[in-house]
Each structure stands twice: as C-alpha cells, then as structure tokens.
N, C-alpha and C positions, 0 to 999 in steps of 0.2 A: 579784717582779713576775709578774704573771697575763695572759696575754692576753683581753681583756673580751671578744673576738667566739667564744670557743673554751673554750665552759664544762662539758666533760666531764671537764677535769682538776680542777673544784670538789675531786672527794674527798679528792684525793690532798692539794691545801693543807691541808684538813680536818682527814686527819691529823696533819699537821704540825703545824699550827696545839695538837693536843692534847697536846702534848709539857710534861711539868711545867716543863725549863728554862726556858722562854720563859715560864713565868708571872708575871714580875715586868720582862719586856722590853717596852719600847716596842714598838711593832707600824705599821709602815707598809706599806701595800697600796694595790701600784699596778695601778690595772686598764689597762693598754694596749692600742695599738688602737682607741681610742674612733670612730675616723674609717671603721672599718670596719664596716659591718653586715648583721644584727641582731649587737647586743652586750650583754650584759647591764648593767642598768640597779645606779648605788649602792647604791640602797633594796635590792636583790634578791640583790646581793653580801655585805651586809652582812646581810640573813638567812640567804643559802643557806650562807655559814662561820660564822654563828652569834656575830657582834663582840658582838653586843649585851648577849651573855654575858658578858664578856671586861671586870673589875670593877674588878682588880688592877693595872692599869699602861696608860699611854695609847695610843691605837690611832687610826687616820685612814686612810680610803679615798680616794684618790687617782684619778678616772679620767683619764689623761693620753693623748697621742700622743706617744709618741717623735718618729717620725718628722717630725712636724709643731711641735715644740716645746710643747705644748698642756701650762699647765697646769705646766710644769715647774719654773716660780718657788717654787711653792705646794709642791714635794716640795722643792725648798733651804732653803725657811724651815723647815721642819717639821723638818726633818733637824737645823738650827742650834740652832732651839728645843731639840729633845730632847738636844743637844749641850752645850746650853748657854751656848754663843758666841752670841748675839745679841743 
C-alpha cells in the first residue's frame, strides 16, 4: 500500500516492483489516502511504476481510503478472486 497524496516514494515501489520473484505474482496496489489532496491520479500511478509493462501475472490499482472505508469491497473481491475462493 502507497500513500496516493505522498509520491516521492514512487521509486522506491519501482524498485520493488523490479524484483524477478514477483514476476509471476498477482500484484495488488493500493493507493491510499484518496480523500487527501492533491493525490496522484490511477492513470498516473499506473504509468509512473510502469503496470502496463507487467504481462506475466495480474495486477489492479486500487485507490481506496482507509480511513474512510472507500473502495475497500473492491480490494476483498480481488483478494478472493486471486485466492480463488469466490
């Protein structure tokens, strides 16, 4: 999970993100924070780590609020789908 209003730690995901283990892992990314702004927008997330690259295994941007519950249905189903339980 990424805080979406506070996008100087982009790189450091970036990294992570470049790791060969994870090349065959489902990928969930949650940008939180959505209720605080400016934040970075999906479209913008999703190019500044580069998803669009990302061929091999399925991936989903999520921008939710914690705090506020926003959105957090949509991070259970994805979670269940990739589980398999649903």
């Amino acid at each position: 999970m990424l805080q979406a209003f506070y996008t100087k730690k982009l790189e450091v995901v970036l990294v992570g993100l470049e790791n060969r283990e994870l090349a065959t892992t489902p990928l969930l990314v949650l940008a939180n924070k959505i209720d605080l702004e400016p934040h970075i927008s999906e479209p913008e997330l999703i190019r500044e780590l580069n998803l669009d690259y990302i061929v091999d295994n399925p991936w989903l941007v999520i921008p939710i609020s914690a705090l506020r519950l926003v959105n957090i249905d949509q991070v259970i189903q994805w979670l269940m789908k990739q589980s398999g339980k649903n």
